[in-house]
Chimera marker file (.cmm) of the C-alpha trace (Angstrom):
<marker_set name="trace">
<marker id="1" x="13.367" y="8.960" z="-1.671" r="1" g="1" b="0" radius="0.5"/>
<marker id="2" x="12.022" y="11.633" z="0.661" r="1" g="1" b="0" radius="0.5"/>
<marker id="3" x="14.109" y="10.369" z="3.411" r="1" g="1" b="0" radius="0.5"/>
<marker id="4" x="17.273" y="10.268" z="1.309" r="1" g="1" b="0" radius="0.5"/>
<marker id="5" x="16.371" y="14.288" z="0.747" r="1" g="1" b="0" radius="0.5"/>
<marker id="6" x="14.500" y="13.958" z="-2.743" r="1" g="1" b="0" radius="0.5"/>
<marker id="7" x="11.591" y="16.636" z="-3.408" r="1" g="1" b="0" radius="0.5"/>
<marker id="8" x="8.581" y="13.984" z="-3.970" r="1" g="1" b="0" radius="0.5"/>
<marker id="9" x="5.718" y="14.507" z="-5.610" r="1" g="1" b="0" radius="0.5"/>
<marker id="10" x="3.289" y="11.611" z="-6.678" r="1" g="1" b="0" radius="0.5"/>
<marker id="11" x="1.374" y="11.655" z="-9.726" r="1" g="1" b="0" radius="0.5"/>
<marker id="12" x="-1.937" y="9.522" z="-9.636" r="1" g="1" b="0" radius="0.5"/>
<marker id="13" x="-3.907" y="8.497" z="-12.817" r="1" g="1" b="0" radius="0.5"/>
<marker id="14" x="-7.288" y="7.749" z="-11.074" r="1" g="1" b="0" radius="0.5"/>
<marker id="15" x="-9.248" y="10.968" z="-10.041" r="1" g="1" b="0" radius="0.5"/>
<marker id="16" x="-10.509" y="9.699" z="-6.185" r="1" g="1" b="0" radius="0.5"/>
<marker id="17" x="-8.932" y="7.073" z="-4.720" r="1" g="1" b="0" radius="0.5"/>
<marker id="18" x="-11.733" y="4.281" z="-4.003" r="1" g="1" b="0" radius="0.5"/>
<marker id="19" x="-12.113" y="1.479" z="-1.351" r="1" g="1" b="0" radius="0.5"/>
<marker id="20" x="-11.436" y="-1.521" z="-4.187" r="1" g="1" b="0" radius="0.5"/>
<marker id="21" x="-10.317" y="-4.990" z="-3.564" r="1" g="1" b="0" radius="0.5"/>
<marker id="22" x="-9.940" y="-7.204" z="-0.541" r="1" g="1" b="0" radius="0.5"/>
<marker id="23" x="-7.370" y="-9.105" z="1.551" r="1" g="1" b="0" radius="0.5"/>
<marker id="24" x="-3.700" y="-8.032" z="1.649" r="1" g="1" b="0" radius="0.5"/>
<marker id="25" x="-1.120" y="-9.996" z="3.356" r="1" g="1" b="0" radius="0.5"/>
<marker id="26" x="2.201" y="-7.997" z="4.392" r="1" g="1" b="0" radius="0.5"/>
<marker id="27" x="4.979" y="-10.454" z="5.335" r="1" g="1" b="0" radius="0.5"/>
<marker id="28" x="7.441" y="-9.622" z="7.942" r="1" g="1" b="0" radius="0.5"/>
<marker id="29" x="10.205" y="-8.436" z="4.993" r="1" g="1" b="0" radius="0.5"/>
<marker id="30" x="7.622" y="-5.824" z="4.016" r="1" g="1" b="0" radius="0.5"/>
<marker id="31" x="6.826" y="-4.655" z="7.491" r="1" g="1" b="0" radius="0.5"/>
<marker id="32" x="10.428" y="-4.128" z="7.754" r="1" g="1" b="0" radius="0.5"/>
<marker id="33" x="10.156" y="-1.616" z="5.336" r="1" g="1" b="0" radius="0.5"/>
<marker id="34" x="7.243" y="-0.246" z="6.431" r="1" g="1" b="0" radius="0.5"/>
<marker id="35" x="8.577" y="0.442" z="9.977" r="1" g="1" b="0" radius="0.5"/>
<marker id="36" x="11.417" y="2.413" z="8.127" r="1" g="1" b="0" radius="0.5"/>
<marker id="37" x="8.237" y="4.676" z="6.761" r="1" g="1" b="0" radius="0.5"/>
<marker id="38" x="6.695" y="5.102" z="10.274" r="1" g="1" b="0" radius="0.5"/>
<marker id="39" x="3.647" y="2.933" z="9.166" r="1" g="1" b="0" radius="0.5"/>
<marker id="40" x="4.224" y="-0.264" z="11.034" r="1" g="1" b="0" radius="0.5"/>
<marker id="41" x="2.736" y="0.059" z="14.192" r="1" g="1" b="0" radius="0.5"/>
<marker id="42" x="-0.509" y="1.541" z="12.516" r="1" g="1" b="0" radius="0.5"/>
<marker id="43" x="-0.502" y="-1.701" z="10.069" r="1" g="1" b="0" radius="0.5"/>
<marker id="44" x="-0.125" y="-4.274" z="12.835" r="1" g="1" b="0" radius="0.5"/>
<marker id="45" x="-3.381" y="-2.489" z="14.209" r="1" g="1" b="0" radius="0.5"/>
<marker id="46" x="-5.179" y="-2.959" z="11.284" r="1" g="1" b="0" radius="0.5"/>
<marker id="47" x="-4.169" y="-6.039" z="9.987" r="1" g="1" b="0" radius="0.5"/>
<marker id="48" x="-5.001" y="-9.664" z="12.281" r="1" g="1" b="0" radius="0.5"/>
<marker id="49" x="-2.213" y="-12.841" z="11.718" r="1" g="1" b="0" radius="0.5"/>
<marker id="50" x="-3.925" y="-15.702" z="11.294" r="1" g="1" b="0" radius="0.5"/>
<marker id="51" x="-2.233" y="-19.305" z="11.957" r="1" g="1" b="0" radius="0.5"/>
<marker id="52" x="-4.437" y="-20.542" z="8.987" r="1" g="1" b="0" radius="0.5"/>
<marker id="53" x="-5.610" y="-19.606" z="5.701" r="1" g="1" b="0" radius="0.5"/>
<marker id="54" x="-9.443" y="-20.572" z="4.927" r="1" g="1" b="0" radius="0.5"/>
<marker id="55" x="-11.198" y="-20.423" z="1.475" r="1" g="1" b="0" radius="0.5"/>
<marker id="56" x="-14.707" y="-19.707" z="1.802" r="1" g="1" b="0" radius="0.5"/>
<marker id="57" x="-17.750" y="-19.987" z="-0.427" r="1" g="1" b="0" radius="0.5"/>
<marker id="58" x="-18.959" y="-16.278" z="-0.958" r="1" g="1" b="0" radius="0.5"/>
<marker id="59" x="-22.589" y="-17.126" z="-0.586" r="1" g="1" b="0" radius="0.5"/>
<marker id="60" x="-22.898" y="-18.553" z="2.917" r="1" g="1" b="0" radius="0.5"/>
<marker id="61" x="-19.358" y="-18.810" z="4.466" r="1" g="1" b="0" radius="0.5"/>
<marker id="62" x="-18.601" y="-22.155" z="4.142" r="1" g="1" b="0" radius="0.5"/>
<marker id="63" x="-15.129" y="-23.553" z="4.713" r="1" g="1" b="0" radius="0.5"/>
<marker id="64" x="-13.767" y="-25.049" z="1.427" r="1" g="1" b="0" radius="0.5"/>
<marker id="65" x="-9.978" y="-25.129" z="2.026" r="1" g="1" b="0" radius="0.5"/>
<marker id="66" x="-7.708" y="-24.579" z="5.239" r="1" g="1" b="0" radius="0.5"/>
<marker id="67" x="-3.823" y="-24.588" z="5.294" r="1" g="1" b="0" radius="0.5"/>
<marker id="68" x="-1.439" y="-23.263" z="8.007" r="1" g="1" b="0" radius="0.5"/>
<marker id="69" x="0.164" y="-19.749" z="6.587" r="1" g="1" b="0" radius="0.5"/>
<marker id="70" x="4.074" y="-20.847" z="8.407" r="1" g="1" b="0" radius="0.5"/>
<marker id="71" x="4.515" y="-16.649" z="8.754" r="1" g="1" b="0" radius="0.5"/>
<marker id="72" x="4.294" y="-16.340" z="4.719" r="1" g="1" b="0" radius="0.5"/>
<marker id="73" x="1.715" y="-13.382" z="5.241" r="1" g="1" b="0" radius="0.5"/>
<marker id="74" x="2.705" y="-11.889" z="8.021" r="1" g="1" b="0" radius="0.5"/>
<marker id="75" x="-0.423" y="-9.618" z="8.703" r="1" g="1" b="0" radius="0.5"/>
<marker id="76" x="-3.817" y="-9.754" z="6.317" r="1" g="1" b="0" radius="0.5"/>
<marker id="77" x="-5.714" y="-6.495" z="6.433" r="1" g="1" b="0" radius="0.5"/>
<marker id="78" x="-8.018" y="-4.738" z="3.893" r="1" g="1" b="0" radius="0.5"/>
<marker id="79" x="-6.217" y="-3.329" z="1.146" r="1" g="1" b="0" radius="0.5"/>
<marker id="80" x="-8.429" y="-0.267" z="0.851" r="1" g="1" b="0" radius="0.5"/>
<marker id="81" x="-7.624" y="0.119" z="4.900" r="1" g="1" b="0" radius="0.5"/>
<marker id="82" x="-3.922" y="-0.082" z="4.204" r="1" g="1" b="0" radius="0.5"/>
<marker id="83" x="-4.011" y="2.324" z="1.336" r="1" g="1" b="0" radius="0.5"/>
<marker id="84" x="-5.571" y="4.602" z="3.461" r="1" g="1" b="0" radius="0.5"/>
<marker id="85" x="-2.539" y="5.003" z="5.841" r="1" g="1" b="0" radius="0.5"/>
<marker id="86" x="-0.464" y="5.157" z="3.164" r="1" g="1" b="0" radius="0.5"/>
<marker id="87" x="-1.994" y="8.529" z="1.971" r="1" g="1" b="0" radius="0.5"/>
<marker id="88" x="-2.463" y="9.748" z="5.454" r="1" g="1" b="0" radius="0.5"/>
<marker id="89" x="1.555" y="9.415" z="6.282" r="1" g="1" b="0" radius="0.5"/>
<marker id="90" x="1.810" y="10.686" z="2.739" r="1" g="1" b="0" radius="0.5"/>
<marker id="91" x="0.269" y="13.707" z="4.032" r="1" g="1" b="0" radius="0.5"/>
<marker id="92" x="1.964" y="14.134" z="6.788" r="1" g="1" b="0" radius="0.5"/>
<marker id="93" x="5.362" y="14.260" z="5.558" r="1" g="1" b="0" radius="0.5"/>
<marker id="94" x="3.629" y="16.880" z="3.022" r="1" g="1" b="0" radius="0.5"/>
<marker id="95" x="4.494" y="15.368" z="-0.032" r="1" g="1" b="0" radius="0.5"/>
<marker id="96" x="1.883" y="15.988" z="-2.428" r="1" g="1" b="0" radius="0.5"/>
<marker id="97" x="-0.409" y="13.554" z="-4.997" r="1" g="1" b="0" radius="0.5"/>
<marker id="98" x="-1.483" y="14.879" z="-8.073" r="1" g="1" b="0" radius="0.5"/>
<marker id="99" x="-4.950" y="13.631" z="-8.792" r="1" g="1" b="0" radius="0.5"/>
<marker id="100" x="-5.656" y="12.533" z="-12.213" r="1" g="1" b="0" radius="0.5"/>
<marker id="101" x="-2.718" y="13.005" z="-13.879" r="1" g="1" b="0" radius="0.5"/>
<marker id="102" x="-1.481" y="10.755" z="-16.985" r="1" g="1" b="0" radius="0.5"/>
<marker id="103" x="1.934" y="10.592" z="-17.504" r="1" g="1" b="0" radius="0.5"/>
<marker id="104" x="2.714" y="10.756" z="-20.759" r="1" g="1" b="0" radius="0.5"/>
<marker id="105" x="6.668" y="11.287" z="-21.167" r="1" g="1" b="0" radius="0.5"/>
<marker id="106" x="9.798" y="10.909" z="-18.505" r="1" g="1" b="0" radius="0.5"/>
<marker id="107" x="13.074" y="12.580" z="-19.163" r="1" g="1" b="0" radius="0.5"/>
<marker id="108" x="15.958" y="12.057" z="-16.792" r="1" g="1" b="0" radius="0.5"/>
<marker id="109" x="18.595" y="14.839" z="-16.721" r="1" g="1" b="0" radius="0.5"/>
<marker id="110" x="22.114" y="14.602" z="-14.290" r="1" g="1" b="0" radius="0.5"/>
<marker id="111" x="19.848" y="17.073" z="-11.619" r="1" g="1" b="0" radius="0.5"/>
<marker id="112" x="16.658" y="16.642" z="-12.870" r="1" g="1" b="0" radius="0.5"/>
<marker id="113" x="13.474" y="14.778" z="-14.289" r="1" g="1" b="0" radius="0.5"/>
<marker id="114" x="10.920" y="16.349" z="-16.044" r="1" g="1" b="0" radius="0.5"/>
<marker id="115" x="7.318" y="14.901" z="-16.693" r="1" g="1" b="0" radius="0.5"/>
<marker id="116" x="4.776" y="15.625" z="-19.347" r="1" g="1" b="0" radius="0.5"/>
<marker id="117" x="1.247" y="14.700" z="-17.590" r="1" g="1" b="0" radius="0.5"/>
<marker id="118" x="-2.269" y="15.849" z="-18.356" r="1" g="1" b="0" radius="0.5"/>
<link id1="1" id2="2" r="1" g="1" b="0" radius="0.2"/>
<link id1="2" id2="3" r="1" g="1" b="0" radius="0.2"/>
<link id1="3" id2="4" r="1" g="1" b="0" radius="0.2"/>
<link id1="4" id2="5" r="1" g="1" b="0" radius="0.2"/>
<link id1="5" id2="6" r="1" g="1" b="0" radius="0.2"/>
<link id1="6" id2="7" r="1" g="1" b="0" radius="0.2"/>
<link id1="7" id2="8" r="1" g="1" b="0" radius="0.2"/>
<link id1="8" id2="9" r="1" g="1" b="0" radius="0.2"/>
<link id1="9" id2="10" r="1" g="1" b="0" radius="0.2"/>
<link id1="10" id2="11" r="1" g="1" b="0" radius="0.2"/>
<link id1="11" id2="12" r="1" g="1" b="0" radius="0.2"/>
<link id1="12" id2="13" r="1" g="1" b="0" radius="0.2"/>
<link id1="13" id2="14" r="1" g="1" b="0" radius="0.2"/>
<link id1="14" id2="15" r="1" g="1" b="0" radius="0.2"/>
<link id1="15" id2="16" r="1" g="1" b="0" radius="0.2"/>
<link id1="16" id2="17" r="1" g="1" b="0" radius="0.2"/>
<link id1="17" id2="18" r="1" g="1" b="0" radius="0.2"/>
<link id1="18" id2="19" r="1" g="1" b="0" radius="0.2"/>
<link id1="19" id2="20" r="1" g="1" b="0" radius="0.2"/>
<link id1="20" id2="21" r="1" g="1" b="0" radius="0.2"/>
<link id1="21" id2="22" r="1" g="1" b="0" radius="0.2"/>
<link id1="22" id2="23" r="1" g="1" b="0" radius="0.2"/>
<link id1="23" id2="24" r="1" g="1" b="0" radius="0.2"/>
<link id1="24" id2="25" r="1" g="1" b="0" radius="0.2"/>
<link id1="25" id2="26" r="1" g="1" b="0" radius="0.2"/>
<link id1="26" id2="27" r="1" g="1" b="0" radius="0.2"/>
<link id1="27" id2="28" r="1" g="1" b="0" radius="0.2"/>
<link id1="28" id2="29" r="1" g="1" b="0" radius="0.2"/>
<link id1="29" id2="30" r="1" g="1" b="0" radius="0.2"/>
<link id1="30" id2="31" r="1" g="1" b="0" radius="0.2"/>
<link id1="31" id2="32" r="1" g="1" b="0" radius="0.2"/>
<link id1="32" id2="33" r="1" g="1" b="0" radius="0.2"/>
<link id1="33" id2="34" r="1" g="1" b="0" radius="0.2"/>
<link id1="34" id2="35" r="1" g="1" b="0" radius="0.2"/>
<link id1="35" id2="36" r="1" g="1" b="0" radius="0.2"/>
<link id1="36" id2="37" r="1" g="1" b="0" radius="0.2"/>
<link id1="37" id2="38" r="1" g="1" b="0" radius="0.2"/>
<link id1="38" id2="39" r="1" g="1" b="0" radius="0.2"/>
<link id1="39" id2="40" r="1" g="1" b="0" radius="0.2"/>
<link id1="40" id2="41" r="1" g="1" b="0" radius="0.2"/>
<link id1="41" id2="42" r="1" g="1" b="0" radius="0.2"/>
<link id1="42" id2="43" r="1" g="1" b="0" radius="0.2"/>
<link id1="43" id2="44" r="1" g="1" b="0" radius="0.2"/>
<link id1="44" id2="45" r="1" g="1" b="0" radius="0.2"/>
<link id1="45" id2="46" r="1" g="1" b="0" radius="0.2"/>
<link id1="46" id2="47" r="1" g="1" b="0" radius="0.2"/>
<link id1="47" id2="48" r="1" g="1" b="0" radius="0.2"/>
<link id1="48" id2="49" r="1" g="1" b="0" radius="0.2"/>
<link id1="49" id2="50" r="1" g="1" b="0" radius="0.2"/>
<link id1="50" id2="51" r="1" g="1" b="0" radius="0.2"/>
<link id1="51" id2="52" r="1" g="1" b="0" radius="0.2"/>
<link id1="52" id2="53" r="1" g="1" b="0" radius="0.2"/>
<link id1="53" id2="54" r="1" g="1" b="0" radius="0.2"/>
<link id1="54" id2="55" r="1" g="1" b="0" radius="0.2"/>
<link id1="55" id2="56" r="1" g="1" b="0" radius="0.2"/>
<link id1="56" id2="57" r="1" g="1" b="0" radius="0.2"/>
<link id1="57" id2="58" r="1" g="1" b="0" radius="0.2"/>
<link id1="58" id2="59" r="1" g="1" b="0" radius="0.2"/>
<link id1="59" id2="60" r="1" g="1" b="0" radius="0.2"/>
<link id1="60" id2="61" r="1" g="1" b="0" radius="0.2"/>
<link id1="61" id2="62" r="1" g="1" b="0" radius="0.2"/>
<link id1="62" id2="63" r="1" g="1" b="0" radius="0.2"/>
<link id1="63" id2="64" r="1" g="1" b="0" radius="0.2"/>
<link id1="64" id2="65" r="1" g="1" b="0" radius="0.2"/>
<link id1="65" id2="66" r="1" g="1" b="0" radius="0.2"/>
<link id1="66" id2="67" r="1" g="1" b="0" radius="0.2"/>
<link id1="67" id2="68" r="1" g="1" b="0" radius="0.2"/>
<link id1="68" id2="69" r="1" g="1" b="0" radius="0.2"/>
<link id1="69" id2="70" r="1" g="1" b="0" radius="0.2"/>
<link id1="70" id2="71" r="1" g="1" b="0" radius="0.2"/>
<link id1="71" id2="72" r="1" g="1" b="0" radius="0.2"/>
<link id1="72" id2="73" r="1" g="1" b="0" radius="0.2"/>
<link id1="73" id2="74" r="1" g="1" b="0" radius="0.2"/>
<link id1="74" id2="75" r="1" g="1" b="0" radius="0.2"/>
<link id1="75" id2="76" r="1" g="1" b="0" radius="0.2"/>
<link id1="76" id2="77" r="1" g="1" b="0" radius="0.2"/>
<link id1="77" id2="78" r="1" g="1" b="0" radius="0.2"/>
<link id1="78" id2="79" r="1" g="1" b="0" radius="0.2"/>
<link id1="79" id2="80" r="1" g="1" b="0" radius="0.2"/>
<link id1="80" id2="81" r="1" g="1" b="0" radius="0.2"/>
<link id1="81" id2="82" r="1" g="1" b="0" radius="0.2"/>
<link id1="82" id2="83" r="1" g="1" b="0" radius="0.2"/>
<link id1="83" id2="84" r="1" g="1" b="0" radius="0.2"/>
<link id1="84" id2="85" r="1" g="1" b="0" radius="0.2"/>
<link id1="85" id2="86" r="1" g="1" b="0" radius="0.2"/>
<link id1="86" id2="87" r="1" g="1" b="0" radius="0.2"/>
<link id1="87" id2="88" r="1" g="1" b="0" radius="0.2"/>
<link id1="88" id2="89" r="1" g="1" b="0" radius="0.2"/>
<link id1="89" id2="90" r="1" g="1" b="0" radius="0.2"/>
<link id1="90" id2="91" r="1" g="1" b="0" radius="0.2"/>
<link id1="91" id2="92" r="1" g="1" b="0" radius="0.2"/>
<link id1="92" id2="93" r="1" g="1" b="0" radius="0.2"/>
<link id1="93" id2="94" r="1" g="1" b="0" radius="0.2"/>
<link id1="94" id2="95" r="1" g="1" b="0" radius="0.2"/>
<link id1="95" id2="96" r="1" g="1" b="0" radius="0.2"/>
<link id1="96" id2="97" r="1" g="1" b="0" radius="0.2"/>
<link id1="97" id2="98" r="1" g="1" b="0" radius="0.2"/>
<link id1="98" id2="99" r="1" g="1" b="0" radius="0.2"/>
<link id1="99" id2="100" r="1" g="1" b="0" radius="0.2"/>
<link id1="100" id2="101" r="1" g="1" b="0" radius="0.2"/>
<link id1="101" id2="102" r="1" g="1" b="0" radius="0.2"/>
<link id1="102" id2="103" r="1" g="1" b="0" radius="0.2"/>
<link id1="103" id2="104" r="1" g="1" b="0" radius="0.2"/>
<link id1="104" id2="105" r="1" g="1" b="0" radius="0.2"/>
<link id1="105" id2="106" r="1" g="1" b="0" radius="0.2"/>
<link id1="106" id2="107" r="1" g="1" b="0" radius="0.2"/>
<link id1="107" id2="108" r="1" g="1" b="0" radius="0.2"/>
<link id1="108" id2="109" r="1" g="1" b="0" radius="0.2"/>
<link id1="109" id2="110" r="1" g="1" b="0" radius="0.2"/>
<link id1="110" id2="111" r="1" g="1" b="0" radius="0.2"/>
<link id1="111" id2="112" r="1" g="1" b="0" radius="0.2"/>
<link id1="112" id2="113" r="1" g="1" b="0" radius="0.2"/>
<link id1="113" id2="114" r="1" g="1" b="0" radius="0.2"/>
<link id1="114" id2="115" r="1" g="1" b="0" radius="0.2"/>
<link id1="115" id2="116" r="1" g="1" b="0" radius="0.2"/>
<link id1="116" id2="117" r="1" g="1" b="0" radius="0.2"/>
<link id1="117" id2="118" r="1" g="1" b="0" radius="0.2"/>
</marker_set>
């Protein structure tokens, strides 16, 4: 929407935004997209593409399962390193995030919305 000229702002329940999860695999469709944003080159840094996908066992690494990915994932990165280039490009197009706030009601008017949010 910023692109198309929209004033953005982004409202975020969660107060800090923490390094939570794991994997994340962006297929070529996505990073697409993504290149669009200016966040593709950055992404293909981060992320590896791997020919296989292997299931481990957490405790000492073991293989369990192996299968060839055939370009379904594109590029598997850490989600939490992914989300952080999101907020940095984010920043730099200075559209803001609004910490903590709960959005409790959306009205749409013909030129506006307005938002009720604690």
């Amino acid at each position: 929407m910023h692109y198309q000229g929209f004033h953005v702002q982004v409202f975020e329940k969660v107060h800090n935004f923490g390094r939570l999860g794991d994997s994340l695999g962006l297929g070529e469709n996505a990073l697409r997209l993504l290149q669009r944003w200016g966040l593709h080159d950055r992404l293909i840094e981060i992320g590896n593409k791997s020919e296989m996908m292997q299931i481990r066992r957490w405790k000492d690494g073991k293989i369990l399962a192996q299968q060839p990915l055939m370009d379904m994932a594109g590029y598997i990165g850490h989600r939490g390193d992914y989300h952080e280039e999101f907020l940095r490009r984010v920043g730099e197009l200075g559209i803001g995030i609004k910490m903590g706030s709960n959005v409790r009601k959306l009205c749409s008017r013909m030129s506006k919305m307005l938002m009720k949010y604690r």
